[in-house]
C-alpha positions in Angstrom: -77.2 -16.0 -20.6 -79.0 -17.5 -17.9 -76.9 -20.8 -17.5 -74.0 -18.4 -17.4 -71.8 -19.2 -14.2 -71.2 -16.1 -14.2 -74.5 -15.8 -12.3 -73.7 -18.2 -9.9 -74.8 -16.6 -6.1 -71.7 -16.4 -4.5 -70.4 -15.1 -1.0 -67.1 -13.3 -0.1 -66.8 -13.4 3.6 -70.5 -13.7 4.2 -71.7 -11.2 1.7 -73.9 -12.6 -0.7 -73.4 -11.4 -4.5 -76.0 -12.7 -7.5 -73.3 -12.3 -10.2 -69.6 -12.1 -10.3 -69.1 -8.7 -12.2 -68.3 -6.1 -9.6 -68.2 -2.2 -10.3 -64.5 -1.3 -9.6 -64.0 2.0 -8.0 -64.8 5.2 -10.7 -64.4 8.6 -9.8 -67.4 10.2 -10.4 -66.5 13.8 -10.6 -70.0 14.2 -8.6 -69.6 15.1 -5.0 -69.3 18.4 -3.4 -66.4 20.2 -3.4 -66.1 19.2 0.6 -66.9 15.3 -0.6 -70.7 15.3 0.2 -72.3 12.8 -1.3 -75.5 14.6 -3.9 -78.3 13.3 -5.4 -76.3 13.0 -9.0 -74.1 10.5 -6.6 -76.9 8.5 -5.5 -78.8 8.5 -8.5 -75.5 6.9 -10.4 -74.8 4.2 -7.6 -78.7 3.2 -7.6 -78.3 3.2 -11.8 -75.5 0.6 -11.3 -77.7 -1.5 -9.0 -80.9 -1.6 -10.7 -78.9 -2.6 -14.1 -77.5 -5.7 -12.4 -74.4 -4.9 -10.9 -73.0 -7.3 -8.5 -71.0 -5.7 -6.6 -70.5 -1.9 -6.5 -67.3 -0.2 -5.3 -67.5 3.3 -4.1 -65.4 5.9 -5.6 -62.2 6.2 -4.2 -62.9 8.6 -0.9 -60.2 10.0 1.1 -60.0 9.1 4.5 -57.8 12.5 4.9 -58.3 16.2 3.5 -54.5 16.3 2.9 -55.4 12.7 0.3 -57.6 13.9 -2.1 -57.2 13.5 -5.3 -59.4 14.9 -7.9 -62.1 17.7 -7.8 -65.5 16.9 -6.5 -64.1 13.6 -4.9 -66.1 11.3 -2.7 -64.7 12.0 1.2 -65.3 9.7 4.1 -62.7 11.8 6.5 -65.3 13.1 8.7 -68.0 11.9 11.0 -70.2 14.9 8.9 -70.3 12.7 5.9 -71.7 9.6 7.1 -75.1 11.0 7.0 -75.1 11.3 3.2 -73.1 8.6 2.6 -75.9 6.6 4.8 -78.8 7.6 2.6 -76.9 6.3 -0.7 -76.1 2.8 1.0 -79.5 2.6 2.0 -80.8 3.6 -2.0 -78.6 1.0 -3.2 -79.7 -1.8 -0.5 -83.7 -0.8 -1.8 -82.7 -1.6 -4.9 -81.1 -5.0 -3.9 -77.8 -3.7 -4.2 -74.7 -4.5 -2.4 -72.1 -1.3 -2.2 -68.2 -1.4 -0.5 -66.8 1.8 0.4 -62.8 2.3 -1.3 -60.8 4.4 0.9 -58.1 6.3 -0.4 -55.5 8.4 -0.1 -53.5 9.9 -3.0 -50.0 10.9 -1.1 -48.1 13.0 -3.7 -50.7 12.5 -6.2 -53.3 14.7 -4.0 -54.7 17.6 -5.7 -52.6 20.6 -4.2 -55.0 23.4 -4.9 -58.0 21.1 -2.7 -56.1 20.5 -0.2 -54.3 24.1 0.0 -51.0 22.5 1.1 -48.0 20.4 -0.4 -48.9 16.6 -0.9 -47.0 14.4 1.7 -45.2 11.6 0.3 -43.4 8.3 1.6 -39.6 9.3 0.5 -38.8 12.7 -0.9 -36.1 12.3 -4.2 -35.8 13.9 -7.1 -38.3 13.3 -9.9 -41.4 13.4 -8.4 -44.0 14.9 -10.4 -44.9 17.2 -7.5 -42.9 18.9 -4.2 -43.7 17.5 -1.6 -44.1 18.9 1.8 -42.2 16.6 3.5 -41.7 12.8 4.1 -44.2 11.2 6.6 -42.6 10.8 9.7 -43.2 7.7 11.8 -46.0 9.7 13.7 -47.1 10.8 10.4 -47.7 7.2 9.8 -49.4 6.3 13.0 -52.1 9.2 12.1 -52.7 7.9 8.5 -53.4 4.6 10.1 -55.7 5.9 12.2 -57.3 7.6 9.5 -57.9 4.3 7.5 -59.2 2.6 10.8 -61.5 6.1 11.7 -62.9 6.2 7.5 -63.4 2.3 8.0 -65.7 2.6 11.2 -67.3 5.4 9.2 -68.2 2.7 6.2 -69.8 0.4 8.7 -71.7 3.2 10.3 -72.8 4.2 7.0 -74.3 1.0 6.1 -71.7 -0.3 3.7 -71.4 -3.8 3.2 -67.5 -4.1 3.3 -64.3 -1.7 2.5 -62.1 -2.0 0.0 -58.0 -0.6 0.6 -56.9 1.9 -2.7 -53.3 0.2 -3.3 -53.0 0.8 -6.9 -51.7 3.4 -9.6 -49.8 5.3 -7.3 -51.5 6.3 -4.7 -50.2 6.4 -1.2 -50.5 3.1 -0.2 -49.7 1.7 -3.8 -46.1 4.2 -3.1 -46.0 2.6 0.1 -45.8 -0.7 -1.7 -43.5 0.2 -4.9 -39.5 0.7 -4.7 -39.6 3.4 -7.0 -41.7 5.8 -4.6 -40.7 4.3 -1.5 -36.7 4.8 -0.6 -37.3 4.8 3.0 -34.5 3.1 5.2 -37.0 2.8 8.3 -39.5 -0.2 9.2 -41.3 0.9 6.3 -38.8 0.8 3.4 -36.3 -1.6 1.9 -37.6 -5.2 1.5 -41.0 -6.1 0.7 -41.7 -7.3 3.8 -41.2 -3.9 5.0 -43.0 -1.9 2.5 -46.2 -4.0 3.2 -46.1 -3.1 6.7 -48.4 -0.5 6.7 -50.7 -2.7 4.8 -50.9 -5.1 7.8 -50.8 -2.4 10.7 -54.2 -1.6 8.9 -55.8 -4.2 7.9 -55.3 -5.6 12.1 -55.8 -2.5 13.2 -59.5 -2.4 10.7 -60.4 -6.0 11.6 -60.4 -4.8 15.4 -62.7 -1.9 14.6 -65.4 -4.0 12.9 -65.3 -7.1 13.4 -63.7 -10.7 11.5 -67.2 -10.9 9.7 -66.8 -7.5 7.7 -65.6 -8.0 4.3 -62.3 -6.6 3.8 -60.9 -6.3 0.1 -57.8 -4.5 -1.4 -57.4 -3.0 -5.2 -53.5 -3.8 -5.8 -51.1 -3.1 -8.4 -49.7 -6.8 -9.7 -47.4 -4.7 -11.3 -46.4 -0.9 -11.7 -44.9 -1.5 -15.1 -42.1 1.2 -14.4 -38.5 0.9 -14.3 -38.0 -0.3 -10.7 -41.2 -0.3 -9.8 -43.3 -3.1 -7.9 -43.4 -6.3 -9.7 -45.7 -8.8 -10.4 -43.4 -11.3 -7.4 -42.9 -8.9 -4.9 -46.7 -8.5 -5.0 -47.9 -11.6 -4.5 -45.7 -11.7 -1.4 -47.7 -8.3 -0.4 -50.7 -9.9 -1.3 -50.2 -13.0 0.7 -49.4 -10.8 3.8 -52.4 -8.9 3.8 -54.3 -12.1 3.4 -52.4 -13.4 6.7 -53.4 -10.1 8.7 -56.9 -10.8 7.6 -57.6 -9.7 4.1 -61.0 -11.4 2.2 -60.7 -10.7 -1.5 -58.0 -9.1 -3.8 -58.9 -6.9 -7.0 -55.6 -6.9 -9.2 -55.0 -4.0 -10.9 -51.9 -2.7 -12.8 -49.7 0.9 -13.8 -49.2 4.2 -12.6 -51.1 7.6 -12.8 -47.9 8.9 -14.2 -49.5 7.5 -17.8 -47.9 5.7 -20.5 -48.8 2.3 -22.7 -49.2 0.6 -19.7 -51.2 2.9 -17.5 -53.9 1.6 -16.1 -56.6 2.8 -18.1 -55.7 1.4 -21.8 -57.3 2.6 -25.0 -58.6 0.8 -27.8 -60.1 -2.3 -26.2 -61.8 -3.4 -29.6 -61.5 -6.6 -30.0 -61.1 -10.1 -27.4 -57.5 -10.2 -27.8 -57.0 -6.9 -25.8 -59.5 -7.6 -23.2 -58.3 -8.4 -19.4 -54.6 -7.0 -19.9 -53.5 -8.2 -16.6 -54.8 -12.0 -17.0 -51.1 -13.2 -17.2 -50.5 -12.1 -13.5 -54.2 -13.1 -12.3 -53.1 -16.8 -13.4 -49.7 -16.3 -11.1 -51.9 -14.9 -8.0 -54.2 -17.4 -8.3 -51.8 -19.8 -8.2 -50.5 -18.4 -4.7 -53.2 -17.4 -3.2 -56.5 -18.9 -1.6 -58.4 -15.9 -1.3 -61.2 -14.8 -4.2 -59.7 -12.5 -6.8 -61.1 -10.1 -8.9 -59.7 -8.9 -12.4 -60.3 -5.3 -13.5 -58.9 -4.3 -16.8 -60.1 -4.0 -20.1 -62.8 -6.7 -19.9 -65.5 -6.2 -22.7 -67.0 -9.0 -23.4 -68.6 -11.8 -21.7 -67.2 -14.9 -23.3 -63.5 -13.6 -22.3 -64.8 -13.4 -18.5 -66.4 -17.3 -18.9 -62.9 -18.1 -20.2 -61.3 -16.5 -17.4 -63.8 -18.0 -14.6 -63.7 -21.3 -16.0 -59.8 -21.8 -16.6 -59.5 -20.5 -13.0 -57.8 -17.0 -14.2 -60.3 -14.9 -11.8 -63.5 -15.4 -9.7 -64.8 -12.1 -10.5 -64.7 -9.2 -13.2 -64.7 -5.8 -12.5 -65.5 -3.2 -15.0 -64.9 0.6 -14.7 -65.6 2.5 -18.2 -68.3 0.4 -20.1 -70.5 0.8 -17.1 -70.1 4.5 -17.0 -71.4 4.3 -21.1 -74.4 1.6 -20.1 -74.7 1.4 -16.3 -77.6 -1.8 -17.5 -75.0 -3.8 -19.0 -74.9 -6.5 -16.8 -78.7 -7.0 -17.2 -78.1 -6.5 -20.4 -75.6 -9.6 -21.1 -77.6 -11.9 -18.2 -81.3 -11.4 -20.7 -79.1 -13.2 -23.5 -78.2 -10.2 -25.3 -73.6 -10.9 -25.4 -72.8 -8.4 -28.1 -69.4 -6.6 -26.6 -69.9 -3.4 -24.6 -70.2 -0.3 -26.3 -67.8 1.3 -24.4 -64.4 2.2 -27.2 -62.3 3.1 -24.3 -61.3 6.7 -25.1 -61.3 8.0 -21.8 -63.6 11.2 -22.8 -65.5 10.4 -20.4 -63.8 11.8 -17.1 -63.3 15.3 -18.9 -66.7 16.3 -17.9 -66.3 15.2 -14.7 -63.2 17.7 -14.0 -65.5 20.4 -14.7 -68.0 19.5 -12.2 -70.4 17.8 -14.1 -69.7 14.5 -13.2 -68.7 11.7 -15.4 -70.9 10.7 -18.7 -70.4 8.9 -22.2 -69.4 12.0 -24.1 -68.9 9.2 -27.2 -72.6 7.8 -26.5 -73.7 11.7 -25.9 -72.4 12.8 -29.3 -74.3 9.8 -31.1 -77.5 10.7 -30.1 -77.2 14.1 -30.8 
């Protein structure tokens, strides 16, 4: 599909991308058990560039021990890491690639035996699904924003060409965000104007460390789809905040970890009409919002993402699970072959991962055997 816009060179904030599908952020299950980036890690980002990707988000990597999340997790916490994390930009930019680091932390979602301590988390009520140590304190809060601004500087060290904030599916920043995690009566709880704060404090604090020419992009829940969760309005006024403090580029995103029909990893995305499950709040963004925006969520197909492009639903498409089954399939659609990815969206393929083999197509594995 050459005559595709959806190959259009576009820019966000400077950065030049040859395609509008971006790789949104996939835990990989394929860094050392202290977040080192491997050669398995490398291997997989430069697999994602060399088949076409546009734009390839990192793994989310905790900017904190006490935030990660899953086994063998990407970290950016330390000035140790940047090394590594330095010789996989640099794969990626020989390939002609373009990488942004996502940094994360997974408040009282963080992996309790990793982290050998109680998850912290931004109000403590019954019904969490874990005990948490204790609520951050103000000065709790000053040090995580430190550690965004510290995992940031890190990034640019490291060669990355922009960050992306992890503000979705119930991580910390996402509980931050969403009434039903955060019951704080502090500068950081109540109205929405309040719950973005900490949003803002980083994103200022971030644009100070490198610079107004650094792309800076957030991955947001448009909803939480709980009872008394975040909604789609409240987070359009978060959105347009962080744009204000000096945010580039918005990748909407939708549910909780805490599963369900509308978690944010749906199955059984077999046919057009279940593909991009969050359009409906991409149109409402859109319709608020100036900045580029970039729709993750069941997209299989490429006519659905020239629908969306040209009725002005999205500017870009991010894809998380087809890519992990063919890692070429953006090269694949561009050289005129549009069939549907082969991806069946059973979610098989982050069990290997959990046991240290990183993530693979178990589905695609079991057909050639």
């Amino acid at each position: 599909m050459p005559s595709s816009p959806l190959f259009e060179t576009t820019t966000i904030n400077g950065l030049s991308l040859p395609n509008r599908f971006v790789r949104s952020a996939t835990w990989e299950g394929m860094a050392s058990a202290d977040g080192k980036v491997t050669p398995k890690l490398t291997e997989t980002m430069v697999a994602l560039s060399e088949g076409g990707v546009g734009l390839i988000v990192s793994g989310h990597a905790y900017v904190a021990k006490n935030g990660q999340a899953s086994p063998y997790q990407l970290g950016i916490y330390d000035d140790s890491l940047i090394d590594g994390l330095a010789a996989m930009t640099a794969a990626v930019h020989e390939t002609g690639g373009r990488i942004v680091a996502q940094l994360a932390h997974a408040g009282t979602f963080a992996l309790e035996k990793a982290i050998g301590t109680a998850p912290v988390a931004v109000s403590v009520f019954d019904g969490l699904a874990k005990t948490p140590r204790a609520e951050l304190s103000t000065e709790d809060i000053a040090a995580l924003q430190e550690a965004y601004v510290a995992a940031a500087k890190r990034a640019l060290s490291a060669g990355f060409d922009g960050i992306q904030l992890h503000s979705a599916h119930g991580y910390l920043l996402s509980q931050f965000l969403s009434p039903l995690f955060n019951r704080r009566t502090d500068n950081f709880g109540g109205a929405i104007d309040n719950r973005v704060r900490i949003h803002t404090e980083i994103i200022r604090a971030i644009r100070d460390a490198v610079g107004d020419d650094y792309p800076l992009l957030v991955k947001l829940n448009c909803e939480d789809f709980a009872e008394g969760g975040l909604t789609v309005e409240e987070s359009i006024e978060a959105a347009s905040a962080m744009v204000d403090a000096g945010l580039n580029a918005i990748e909407l995103s939708g549910g909780l970890l805490t599963g369900g029909k509308l978690s944010p990893s749906r199955p059984n995305i077999n046919k057009p009409e279940k593909e991009a499950y969050f359009q409906d709040a991409a149109r409402a963004f859109k319709k608020e919002l100036s900045v580029p925006l970039i729709l993750v969520g069941g997209i299989r197909s490429p006519e659905v993402a020239e629908r969306l492009l040209t009725d002005g639903t999205a500017d870009y498409f991010s894809l998380s699970r087809p890519l992990i089954r063919e890692p070429d399939l953006v090269s694949r659609w561009q050289s005129g072959d549009r069939s549907p990815a082969r991806c069946i969206s059973d979610n098989l393929c982050f069990r290997p991962g959990m046991m240290g083999k990183g993530i693979y197509c178990v589905t695609e594995e079991r057909k050639e055997a």
